[in-house]
KEKE-3310 file (N, C-alpha, C; in steps of 0.2 Angstrom, whole numbers, plus 5000, padded with zeros to 4 digits):
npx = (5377:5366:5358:5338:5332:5318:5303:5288:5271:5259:5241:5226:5221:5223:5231:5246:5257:5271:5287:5301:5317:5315:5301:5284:5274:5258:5247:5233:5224:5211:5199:5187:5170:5166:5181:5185:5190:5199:5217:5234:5240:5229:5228:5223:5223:5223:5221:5226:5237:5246:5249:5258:5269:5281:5283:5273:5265:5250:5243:5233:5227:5215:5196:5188:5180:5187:5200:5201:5196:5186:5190:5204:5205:5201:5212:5218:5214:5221:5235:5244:5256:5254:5252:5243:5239:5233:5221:5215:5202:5195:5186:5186:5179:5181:5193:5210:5226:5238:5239:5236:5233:5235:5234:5238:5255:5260:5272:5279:5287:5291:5299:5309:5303:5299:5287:5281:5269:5258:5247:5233:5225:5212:5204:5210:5229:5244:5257:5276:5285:5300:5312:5323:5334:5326:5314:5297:5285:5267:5256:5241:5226:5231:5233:5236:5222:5215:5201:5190:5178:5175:5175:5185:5191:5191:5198:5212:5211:5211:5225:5236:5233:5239:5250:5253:5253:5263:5275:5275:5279:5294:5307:5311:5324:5316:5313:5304:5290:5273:5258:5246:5239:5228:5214:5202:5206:5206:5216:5226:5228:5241:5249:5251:5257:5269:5273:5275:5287:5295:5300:5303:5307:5309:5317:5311:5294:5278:5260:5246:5229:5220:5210:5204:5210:5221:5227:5231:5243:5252:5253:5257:5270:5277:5274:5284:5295:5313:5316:5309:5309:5298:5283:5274:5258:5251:5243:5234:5242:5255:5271:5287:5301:5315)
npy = (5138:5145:5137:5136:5146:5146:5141:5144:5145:5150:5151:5156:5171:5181:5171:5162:5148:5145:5138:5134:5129:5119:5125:5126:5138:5146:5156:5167:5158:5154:5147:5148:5141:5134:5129:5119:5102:5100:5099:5102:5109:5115:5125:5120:5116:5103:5092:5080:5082:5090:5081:5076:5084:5095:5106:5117:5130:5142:5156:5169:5183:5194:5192:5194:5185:5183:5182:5173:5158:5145:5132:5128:5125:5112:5105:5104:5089:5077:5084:5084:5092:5107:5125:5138:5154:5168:5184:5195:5199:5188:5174:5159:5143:5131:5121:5120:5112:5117:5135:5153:5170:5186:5203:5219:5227:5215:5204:5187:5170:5155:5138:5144:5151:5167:5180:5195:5207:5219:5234:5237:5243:5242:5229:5220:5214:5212:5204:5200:5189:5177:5168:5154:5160:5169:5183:5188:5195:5198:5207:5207:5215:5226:5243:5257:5261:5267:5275:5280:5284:5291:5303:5319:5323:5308:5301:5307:5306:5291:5290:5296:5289:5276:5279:5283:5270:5262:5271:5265:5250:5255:5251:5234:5222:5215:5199:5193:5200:5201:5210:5218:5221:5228:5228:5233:5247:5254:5265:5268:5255:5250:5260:5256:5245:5251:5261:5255:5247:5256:5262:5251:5242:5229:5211:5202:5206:5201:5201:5202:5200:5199:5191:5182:5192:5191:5198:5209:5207:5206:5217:5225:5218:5224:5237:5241:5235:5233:5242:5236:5218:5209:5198:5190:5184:5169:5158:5146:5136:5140:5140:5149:5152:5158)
npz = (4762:4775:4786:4789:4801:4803:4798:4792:4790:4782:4786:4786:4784:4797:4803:4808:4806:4815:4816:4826:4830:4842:4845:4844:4836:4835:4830:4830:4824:4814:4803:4792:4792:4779:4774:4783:4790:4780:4777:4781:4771:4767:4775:4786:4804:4816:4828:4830:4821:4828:4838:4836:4838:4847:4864:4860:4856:4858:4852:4855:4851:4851:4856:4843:4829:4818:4825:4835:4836:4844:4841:4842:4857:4857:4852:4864:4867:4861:4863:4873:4876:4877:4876:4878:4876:4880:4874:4888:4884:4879:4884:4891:4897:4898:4907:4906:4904:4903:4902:4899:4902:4896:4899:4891:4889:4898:4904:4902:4904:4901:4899:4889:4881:4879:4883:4878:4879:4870:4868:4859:4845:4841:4849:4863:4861:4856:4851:4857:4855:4860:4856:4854:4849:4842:4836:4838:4830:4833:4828:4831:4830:4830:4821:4810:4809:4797:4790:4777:4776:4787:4801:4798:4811:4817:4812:4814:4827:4828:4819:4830:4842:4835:4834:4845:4852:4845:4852:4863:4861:4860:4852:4849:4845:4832:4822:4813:4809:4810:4801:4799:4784:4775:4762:4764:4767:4758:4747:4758:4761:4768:4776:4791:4791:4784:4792:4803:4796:4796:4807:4819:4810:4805:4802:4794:4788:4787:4779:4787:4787:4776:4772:4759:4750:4741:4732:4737:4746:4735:4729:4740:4741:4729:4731:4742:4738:4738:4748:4759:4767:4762:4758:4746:4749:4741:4742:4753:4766:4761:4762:4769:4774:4787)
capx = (5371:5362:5350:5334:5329:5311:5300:5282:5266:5252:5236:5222:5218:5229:5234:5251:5262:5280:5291:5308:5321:5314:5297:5280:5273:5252:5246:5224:5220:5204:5196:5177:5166:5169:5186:5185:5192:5206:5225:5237:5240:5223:5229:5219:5226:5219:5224:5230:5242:5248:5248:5267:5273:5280:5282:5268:5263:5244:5241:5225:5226:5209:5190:5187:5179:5191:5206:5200:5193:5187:5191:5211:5203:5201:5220:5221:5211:5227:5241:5247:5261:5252:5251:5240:5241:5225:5222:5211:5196:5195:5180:5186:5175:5186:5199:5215:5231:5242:5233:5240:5229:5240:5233:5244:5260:5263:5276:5278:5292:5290:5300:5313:5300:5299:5282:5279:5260:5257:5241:5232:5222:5205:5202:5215:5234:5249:5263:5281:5287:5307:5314:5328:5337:5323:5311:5292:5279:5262:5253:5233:5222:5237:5236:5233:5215:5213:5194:5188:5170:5174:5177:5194:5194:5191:5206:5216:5213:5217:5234:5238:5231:5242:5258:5257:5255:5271:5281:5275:5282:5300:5313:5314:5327:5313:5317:5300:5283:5265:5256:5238:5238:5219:5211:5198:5205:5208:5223:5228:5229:5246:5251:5251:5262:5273:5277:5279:5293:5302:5301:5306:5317:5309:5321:5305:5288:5275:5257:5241:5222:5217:5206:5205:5212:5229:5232:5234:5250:5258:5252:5261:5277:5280:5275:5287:5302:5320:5316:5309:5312:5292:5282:5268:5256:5246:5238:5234:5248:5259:5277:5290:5306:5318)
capy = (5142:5147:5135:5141:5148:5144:5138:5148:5143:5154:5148:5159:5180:5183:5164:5157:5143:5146:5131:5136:5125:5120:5125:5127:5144:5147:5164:5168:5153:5154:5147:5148:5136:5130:5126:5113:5095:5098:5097:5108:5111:5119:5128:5119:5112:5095:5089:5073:5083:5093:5077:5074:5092:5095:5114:5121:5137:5144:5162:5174:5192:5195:5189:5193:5177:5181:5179:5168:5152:5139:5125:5129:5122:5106:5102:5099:5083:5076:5086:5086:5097:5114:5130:5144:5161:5171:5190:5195:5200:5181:5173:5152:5141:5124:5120:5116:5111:5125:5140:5160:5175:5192:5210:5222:5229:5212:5199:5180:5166:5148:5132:5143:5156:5175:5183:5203:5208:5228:5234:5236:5249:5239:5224:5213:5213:5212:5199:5199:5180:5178:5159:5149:5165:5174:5187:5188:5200:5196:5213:5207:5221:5234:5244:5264:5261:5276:5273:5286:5287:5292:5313:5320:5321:5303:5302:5310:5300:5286:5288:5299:5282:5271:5279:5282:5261:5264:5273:5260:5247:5255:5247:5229:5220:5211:5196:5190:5203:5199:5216:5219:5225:5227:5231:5236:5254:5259:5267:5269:5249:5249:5264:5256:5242:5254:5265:5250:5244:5260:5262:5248:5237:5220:5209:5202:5210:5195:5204:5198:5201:5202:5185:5178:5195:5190:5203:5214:5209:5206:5228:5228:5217:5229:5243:5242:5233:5236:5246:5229:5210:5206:5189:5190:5177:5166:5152:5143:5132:5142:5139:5153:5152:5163)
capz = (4763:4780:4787:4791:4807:4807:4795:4795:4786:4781:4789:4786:4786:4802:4805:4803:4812:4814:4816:4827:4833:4848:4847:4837:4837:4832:4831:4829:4820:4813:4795:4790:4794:4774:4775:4791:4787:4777:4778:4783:4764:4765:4781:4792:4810:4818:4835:4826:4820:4834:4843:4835:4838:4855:4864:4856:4861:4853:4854:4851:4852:4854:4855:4837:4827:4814:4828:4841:4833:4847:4839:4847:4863:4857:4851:4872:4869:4856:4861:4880:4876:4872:4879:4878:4879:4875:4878:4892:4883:4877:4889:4891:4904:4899:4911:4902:4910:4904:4900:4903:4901:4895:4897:4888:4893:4903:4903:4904:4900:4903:4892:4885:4878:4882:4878:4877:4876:4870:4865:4852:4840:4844:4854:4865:4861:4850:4856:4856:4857:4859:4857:4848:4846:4836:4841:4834:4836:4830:4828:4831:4825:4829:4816:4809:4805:4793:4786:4773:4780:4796:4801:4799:4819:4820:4807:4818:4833:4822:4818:4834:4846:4833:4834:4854:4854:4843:4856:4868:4860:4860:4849:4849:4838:4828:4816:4809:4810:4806:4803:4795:4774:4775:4758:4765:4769:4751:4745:4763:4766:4771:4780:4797:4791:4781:4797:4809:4798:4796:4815:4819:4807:4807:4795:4788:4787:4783:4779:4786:4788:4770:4769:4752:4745:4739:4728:4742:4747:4728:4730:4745:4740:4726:4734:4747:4736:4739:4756:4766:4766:4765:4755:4742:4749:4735:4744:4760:4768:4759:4769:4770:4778:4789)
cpx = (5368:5357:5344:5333:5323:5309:5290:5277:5260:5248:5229:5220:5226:5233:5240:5253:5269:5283:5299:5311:5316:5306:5289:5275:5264:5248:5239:5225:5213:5204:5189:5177:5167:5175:5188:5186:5195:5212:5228:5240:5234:5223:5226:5224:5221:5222:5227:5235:5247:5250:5256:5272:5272:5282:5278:5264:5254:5241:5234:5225:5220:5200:5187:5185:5185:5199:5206:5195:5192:5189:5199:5211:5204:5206:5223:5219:5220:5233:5243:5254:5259:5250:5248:5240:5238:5226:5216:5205:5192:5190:5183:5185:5180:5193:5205:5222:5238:5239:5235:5236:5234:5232:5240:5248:5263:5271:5274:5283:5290:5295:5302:5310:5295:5292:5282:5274:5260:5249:5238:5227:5216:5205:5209:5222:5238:5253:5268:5286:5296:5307:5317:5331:5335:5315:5305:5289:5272:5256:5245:5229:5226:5238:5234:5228:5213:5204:5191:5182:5170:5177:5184:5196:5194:5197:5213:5218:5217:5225:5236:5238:5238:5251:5259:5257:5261:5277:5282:5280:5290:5304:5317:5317:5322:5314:5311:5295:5277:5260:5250:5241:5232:5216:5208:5196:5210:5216:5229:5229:5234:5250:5255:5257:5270:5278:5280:5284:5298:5302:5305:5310:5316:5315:5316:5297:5283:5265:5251:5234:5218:5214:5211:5208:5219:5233:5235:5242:5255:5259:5255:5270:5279:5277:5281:5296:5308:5323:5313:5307:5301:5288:5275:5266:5248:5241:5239:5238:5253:5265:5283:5295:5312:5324)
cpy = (5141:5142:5140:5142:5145:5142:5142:5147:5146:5149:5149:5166:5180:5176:5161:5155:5145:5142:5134:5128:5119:5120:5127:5132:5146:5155:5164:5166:5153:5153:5147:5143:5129:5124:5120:5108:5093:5095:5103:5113:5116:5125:5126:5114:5108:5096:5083:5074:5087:5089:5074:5078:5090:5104:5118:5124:5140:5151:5162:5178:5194:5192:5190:5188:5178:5180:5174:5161:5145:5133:5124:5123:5115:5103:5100:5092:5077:5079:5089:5091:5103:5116:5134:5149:5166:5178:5189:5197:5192:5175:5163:5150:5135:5125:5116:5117:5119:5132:5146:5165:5182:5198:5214:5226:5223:5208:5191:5176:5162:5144:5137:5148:5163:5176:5192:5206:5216:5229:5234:5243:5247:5236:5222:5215:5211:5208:5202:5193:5181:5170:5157:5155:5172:5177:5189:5192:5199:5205:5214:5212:5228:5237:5251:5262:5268:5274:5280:5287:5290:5302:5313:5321:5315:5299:5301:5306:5295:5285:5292:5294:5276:5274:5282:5274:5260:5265:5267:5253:5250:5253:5241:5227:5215:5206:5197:5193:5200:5205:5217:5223:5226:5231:5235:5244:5258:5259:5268:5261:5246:5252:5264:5250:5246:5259:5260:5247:5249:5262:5257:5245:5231:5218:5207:5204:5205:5198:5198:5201:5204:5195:5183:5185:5193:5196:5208:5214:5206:5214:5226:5228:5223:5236:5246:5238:5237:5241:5240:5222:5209:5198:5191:5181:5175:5162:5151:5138:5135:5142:5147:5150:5157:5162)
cpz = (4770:4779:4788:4799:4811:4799:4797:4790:4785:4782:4785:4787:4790:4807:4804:4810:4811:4818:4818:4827:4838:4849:4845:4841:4832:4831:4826:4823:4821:4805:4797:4789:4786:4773:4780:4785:4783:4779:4780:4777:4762:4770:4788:4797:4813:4823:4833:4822:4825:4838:4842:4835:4844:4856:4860:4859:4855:4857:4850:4854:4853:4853:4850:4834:4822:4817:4830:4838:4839:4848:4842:4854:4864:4855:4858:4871:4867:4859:4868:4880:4874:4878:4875:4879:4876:4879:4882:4890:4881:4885:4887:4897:4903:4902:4908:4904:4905:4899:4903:4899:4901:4895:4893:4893:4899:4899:4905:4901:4905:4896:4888:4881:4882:4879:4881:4877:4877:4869:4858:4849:4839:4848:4854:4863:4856:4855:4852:4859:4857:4861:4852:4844:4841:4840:4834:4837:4831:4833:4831:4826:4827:4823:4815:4804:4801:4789:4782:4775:4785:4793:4800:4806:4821:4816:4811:4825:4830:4824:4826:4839:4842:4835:4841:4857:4852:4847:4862:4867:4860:4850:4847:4845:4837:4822:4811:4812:4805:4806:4795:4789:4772:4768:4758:4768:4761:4750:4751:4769:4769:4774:4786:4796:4788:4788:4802:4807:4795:4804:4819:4817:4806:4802:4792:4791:4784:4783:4780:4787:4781:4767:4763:4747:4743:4734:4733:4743:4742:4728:4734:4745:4734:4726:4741:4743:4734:4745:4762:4763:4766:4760:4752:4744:4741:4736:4751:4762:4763:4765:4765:4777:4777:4791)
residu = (UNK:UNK:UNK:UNK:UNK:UNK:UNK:UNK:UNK:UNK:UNK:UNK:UNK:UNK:UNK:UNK:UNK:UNK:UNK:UNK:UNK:UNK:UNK:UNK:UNK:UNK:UNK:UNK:UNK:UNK:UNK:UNK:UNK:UNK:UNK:UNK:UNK:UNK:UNK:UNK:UNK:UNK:UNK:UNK:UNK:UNK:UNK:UNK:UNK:UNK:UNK:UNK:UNK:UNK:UNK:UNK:UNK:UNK:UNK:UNK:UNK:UNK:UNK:UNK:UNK:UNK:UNK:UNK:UNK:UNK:UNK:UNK:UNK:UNK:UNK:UNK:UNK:UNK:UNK:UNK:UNK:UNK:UNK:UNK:UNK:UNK:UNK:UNK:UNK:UNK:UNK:UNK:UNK:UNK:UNK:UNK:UNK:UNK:UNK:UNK:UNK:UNK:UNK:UNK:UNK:UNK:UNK:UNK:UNK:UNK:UNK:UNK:UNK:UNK:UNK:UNK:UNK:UNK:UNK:UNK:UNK:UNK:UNK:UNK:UNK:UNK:UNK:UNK:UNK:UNK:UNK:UNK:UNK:UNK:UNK:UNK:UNK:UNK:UNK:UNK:UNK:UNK:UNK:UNK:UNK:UNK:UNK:UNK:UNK:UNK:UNK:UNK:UNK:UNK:UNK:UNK:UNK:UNK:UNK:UNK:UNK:UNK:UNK:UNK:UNK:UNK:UNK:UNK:UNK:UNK:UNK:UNK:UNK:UNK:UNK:UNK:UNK:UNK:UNK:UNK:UNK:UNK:UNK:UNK:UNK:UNK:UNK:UNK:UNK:UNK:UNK:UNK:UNK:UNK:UNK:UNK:UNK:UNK:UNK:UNK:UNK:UNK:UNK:UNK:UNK:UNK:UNK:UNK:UNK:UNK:UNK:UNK:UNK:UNK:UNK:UNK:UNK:UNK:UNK:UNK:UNK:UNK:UNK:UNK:UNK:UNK:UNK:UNK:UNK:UNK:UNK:UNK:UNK:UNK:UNK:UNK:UNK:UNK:UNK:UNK:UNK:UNK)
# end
């Protein structure tokens, strides 16, 4: 049997860690004020945990409360091998020794790790991380927002704005995607993850931004069963391996 590739941990909403080879991968961490002071069982991150991981890279796609959670900041105190990599709308006054600012459409590689930054379909940026032979993309709030309250012209922008971020992106060979299944647009809450993995091709489809909804993505796993590799999540520190 095939080791794993990676090892990846649900966090919170749009929060997971993913544990390569080589190097530990955080993407818009953020829990509610409730949750602080747990474990990582709880999905909560510590700098006293951090501080025994090395190559540790922490993204955030954009200034959102629900992506960008400041408490990040303080894992420099604990955890001199950590990098940042925040989008540009993301406003930080703390000086931290390594620390990299993306707009979309840039590039950037340091220690062995490629990143890709596209935009997005609201605020800030979508990544595309390449390391240890596996290639990740972390969607942010990219996604085809279809809201039923809105006019059928603002419909239309909608998915017309989503799927020219689409072409932007290309064709990358994608292993592991993280791409919003949001309740919160009804009948229509998977749409935007359904076209980005018949466009693409990820191998696996891992669904995020639906809070404490969890049935969401049991609905999404067996709506999508037998056409893509994706993961009914149940709980917090949930692990998942690739």
């Amino acid at each position: 049997m095939n080791q794993p590739k990676a090892k990846i941990t649900y966090l919170f909403h749009s929060g997971y860690m993913v544990e390569t080879k080589d190097h530990l991968f955080i993407f818009d961490y953020y829990q509610p004020a409730p949750a602080r002071g747990g474990k990582l069982a709880d999905g909560i991150l510590t700098g006293e945990y951090l501080k025994t991981k090395s190559h540790v890279f922490v993204f955030a796609s954009h200034n959102h409360p629900d992506h960008y959670d400041p408490v990040i900041l303080k894992w420099a105190d604990c955890c001199p091998d950590i990098t940042y990599i925040l989008s540009s709308d993301i406003r930080v006054t703390a000086e931290l020794p390594h620390f990299h600012i993306m707009s979309p459409y840039e590039d950037w590689e340091q220690k062995g790790v490629r990143v890709k930054s596209f935009g997005s379909t609201d605020a800030g940026v979508s990544f595309l991380v390449q390391a240890d032979g596996l290639s990740i993309f972390h969607a942010g709030d990219l996604n085809w927002w279809h809201w039923k309250e809105e006019t059928q012209e603002e419909r239309d922008w909608a998915e017309s704005f989503f799927k020219a971020e689409m072409e932007k992106i290309g064709q990358p060979d994608i292993d592991i995607a993280f791409f919003p299944v949001d309740q919160r647009l009804e009948e229509f809450y998977s749409i935007g993850a359904e076209y980005f993995a018949a466009k693409l091709q990820p191998k696996m489809l891992i669904p995020m931004h639906f809070g404490d909804v969890y049935g969401t993505t049991k609905a999404f796993a067996e709506k999508v069963k037998g056409s893509l590799s994706t993961v009914e999540i149940t709980h917090r520190g949930q692990e998942i391996f690739f």
